[in-house]
C-alpha positions as protocol buffer text, in pm:
chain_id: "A"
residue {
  index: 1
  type: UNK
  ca { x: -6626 y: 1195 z: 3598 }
}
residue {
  index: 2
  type: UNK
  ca { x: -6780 y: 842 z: 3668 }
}
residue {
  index: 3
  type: UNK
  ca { x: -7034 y: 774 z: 3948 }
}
residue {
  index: 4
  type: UNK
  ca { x: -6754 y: 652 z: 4184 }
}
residue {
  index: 5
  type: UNK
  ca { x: -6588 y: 1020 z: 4174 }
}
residue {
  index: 6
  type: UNK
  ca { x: -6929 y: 1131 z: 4313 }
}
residue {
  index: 7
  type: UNK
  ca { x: -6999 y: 880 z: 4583 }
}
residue {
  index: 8
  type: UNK
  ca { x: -6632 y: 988 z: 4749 }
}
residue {
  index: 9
  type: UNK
  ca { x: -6676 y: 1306 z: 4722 }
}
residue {
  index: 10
  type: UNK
  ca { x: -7020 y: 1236 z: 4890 }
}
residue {
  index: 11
  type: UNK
  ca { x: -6827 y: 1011 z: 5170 }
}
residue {
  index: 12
  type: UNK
  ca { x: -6542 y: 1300 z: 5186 }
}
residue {
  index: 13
  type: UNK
  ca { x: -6831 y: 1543 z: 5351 }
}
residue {
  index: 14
  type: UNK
  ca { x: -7020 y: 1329 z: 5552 }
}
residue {
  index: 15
  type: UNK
  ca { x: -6665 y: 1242 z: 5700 }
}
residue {
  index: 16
  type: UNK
  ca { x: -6578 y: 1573 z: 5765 }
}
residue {
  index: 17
  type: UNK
  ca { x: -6929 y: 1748 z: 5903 }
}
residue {
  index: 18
  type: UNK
  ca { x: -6871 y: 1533 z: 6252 }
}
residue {
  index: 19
  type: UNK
  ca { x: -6523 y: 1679 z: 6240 }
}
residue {
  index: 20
  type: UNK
  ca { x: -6676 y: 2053 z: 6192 }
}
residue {
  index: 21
  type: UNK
  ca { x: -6952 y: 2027 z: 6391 }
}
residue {
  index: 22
  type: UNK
  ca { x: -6845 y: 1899 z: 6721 }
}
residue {
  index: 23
  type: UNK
  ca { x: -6571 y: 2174 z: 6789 }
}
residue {
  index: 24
  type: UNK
  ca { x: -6923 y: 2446 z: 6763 }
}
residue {
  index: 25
  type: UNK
  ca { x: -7070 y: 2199 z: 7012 }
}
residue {
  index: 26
  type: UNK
  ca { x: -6803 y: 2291 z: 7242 }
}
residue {
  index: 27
  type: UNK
  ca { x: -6673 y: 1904 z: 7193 }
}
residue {
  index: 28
  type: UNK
  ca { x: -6333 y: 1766 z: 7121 }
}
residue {
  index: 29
  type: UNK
  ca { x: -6389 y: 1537 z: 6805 }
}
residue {
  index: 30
  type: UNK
  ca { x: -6271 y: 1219 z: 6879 }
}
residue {
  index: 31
  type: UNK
  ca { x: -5907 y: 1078 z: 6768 }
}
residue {
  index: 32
  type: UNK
  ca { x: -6117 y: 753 z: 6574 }
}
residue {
  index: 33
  type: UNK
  ca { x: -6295 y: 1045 z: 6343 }
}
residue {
  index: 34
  type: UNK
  ca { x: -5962 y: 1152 z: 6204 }
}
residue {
  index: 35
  type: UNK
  ca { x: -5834 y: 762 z: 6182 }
}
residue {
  index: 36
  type: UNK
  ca { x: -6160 y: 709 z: 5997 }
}
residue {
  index: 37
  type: UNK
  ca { x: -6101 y: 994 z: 5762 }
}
residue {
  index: 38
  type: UNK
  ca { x: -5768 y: 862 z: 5689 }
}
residue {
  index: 39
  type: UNK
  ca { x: -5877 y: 513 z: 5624 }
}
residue {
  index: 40
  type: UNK
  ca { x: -6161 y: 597 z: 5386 }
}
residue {
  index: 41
  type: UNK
  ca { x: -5924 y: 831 z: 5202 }
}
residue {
  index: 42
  type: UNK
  ca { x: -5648 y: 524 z: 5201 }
}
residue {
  index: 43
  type: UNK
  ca { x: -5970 y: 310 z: 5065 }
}
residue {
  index: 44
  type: UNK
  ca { x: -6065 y: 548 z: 4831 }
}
residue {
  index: 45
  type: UNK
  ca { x: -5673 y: 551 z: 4690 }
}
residue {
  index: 46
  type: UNK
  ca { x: -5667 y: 218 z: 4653 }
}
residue {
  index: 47
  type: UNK
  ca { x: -6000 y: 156 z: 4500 }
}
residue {
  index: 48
  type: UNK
  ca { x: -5962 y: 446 z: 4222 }
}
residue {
  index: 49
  type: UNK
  ca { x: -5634 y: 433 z: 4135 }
}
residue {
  index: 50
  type: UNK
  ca { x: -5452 y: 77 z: 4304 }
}
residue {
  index: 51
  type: UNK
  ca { x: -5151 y: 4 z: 4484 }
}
residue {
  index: 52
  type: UNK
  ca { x: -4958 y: 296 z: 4317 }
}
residue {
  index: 53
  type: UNK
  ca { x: -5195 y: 563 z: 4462 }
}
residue {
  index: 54
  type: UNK
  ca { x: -5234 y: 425 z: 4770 }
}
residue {
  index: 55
  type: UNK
  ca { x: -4843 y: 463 z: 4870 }
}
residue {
  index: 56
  type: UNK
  ca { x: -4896 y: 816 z: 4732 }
}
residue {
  index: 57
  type: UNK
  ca { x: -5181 y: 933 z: 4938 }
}
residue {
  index: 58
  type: UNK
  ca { x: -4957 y: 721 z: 5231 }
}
residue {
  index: 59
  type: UNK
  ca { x: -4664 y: 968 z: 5132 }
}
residue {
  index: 60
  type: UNK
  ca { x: -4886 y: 1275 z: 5128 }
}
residue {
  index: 61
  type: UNK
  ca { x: -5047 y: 1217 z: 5446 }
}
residue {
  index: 62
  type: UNK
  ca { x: -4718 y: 1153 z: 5622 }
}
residue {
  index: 63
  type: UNK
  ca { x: -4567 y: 1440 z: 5466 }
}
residue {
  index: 64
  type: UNK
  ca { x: -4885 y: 1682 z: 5540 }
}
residue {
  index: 65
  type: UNK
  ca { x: -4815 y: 1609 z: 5892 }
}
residue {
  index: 66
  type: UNK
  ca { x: -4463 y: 1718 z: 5847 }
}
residue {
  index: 67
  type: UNK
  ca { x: -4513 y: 2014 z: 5732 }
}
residue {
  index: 68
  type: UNK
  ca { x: -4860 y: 2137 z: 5875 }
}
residue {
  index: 69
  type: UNK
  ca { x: -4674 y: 2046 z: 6255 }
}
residue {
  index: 70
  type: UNK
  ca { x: -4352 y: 2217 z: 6134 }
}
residue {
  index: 71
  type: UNK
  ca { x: -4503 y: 2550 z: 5966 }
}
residue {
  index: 72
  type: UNK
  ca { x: -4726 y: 2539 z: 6317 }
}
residue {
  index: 73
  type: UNK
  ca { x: -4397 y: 2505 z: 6534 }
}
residue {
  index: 74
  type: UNK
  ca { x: -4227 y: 2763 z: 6394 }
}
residue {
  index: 75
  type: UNK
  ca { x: -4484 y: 3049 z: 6352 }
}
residue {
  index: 76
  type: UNK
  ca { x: -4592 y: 2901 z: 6784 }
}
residue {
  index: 77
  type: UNK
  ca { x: -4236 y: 2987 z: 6806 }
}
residue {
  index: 78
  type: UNK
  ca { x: -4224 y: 3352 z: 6641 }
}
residue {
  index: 79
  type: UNK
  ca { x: -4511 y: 3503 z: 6723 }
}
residue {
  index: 80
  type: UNK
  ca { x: -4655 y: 3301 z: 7015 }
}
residue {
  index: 81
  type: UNK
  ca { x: -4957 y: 3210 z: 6837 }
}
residue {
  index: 82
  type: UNK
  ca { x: -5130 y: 2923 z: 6858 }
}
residue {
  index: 83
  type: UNK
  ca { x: -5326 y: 2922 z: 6550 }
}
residue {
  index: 84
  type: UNK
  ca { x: -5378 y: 2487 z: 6505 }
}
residue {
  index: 85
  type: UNK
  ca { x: -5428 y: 2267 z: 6777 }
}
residue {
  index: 86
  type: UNK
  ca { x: -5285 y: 1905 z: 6676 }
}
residue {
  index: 87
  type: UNK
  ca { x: -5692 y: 1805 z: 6618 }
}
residue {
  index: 88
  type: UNK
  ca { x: -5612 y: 2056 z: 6340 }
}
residue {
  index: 89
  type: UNK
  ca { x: -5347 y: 1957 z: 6202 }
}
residue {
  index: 90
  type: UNK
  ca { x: -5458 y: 1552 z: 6227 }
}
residue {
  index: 91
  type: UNK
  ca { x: -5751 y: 1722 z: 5989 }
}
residue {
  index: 92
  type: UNK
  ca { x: -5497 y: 1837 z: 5789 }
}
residue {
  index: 93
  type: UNK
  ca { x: -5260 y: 1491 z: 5742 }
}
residue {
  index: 94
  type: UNK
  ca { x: -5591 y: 1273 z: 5735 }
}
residue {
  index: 95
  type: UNK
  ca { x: -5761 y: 1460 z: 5465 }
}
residue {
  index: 96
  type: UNK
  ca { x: -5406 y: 1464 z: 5220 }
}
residue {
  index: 97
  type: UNK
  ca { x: -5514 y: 1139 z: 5203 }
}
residue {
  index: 98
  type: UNK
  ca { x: -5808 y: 1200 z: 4985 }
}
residue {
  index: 99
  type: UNK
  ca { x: -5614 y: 1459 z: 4754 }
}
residue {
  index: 100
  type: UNK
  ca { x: -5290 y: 1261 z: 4659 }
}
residue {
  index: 101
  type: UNK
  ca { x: -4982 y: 1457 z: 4668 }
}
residue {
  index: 102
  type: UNK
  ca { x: -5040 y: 1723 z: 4440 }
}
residue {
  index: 103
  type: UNK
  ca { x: -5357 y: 1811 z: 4609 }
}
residue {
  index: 104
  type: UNK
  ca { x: -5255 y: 1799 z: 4962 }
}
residue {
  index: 105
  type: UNK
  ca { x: -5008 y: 2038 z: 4876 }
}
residue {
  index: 106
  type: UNK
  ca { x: -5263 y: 2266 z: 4690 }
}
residue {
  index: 107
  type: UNK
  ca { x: -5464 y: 2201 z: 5020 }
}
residue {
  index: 108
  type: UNK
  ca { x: -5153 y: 2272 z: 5265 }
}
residue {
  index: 109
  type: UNK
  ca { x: -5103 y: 2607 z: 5093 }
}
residue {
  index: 110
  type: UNK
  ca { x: -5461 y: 2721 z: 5070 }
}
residue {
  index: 111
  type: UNK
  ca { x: -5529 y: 2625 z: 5435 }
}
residue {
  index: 112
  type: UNK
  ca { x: -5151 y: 2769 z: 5585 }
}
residue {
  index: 113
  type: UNK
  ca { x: -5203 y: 3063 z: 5384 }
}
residue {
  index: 114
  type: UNK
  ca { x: -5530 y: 3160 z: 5560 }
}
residue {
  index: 115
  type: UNK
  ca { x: -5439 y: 3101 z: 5875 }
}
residue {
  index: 116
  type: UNK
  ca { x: -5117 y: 3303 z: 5807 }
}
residue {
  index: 117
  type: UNK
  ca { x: -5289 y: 3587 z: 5748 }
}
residue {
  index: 118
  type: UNK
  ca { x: -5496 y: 3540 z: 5998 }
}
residue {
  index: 119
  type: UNK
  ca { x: -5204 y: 3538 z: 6255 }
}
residue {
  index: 120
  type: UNK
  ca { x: -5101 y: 3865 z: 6096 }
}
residue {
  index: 121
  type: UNK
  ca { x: -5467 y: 4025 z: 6253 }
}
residue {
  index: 122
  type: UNK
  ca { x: -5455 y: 3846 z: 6537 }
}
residue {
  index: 123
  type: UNK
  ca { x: -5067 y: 3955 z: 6612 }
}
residue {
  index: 124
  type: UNK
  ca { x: -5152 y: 4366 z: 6490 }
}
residue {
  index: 125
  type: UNK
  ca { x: -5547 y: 4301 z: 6755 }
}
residue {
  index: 126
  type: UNK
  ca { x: -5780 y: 4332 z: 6421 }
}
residue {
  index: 127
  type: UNK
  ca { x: -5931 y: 3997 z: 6521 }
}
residue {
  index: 128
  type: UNK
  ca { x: -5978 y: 3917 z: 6881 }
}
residue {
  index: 129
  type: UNK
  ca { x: -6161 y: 3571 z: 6847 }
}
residue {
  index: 130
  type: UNK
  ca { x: -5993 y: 3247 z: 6736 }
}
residue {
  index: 131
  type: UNK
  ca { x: -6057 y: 3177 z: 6402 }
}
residue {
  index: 132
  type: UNK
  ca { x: -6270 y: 2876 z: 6352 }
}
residue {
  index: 133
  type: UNK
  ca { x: -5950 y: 2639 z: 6150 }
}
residue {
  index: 134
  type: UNK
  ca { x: -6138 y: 2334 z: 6154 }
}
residue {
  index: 135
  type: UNK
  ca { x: -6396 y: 2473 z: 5880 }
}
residue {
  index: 136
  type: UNK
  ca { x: -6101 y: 2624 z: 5731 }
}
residue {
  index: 137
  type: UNK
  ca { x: -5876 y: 2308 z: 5695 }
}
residue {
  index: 138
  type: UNK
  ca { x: -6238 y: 2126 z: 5595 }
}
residue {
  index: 139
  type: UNK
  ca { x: -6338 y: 2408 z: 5308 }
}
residue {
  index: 140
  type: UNK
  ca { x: -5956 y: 2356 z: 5166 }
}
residue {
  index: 141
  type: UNK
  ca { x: -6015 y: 1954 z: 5161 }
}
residue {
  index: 142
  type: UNK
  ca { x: -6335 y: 1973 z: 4998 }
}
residue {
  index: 143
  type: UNK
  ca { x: -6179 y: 2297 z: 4736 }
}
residue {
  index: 144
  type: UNK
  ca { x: -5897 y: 2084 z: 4619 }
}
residue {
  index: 145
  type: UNK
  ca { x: -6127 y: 1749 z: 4632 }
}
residue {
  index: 146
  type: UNK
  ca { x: -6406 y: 1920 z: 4423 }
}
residue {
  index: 147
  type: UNK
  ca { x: -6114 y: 2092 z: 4149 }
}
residue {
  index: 148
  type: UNK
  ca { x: -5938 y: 1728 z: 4139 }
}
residue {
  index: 149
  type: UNK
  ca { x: -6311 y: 1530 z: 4099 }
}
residue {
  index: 150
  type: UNK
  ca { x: -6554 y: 1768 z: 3919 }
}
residue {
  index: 151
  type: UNK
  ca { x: -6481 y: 1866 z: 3565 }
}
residue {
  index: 152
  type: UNK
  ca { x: -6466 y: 2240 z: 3460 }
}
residue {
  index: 153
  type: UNK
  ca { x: -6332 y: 2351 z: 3845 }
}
């Protein structure tokens, strides 16, 4: 891996500590943190890999969205769990844009998996607090980031 693979990696985690942070500050993190995340991920596409990865980390941040808000609909409308709030699942859609297709799905199913089981507690009373799915959704990104970036992951 050149320098460049370390410097975005770098920029991927000082994007996302505001994003982690501020919900255990009791704050709402702010809709312009997620559009930045997006961006530099959109940046970073372009820059590494041109126009072709660009429309791909387009595609897998659209369809992240899609299918974080769906899987999140559906289980809402099962078990009456609320398990992401849509800060969550913006997370979600704007950091697909850093992992390209094949790792926002690796990322989708990593991060949805965990919080699945995590419903299953919640709905038999094992866990009584809210799981904290912004460091989830954040440790997934950076997982899937680190395996695509770092050689020997």
């Amino acid at each position: 891996m050149d320098a460049a693979g370390y410097f975005y990696l770098a920029l991927l985690v000082l994007v996302l500590i505001p994003v982690v942070i501020l919900p255990w500050e009791g704050h709402t993190p702010p809709d312009w943190l997620y559009l930045m995340l997006a961006a530099c991920g959109l940046t970073g596409a372009m820059l590494l890999g041109g126009l072709p990865a660009l429309a791909l980390s387009c595609a897998a941040g659209l369809g992240c969205l899609v299918v974080a808000g769906g899987a999140v609909t559906l289980l809402r409308a099962r078990t009456r769990l609320r398990i992401l709030t849509g800060g969550q699942i913006k997370l979600l859609s704007a950091g697909s844009t850093w992992l390209g297709v094949n790792g926002a799905l690796a990322m989708v199913v990593v991060a949805l998996f965990t919080l699945f089981v995590i419903a299953a507690f919640q709905r038999v009373g094992a866990v009584r607090r809210r799981p904290d799915a912004s460091a989830i959704v954040a440790m997934a990104i950076v997982s899937v980031a680190m395996q695509q970036h770092l050689p020997g992951m």
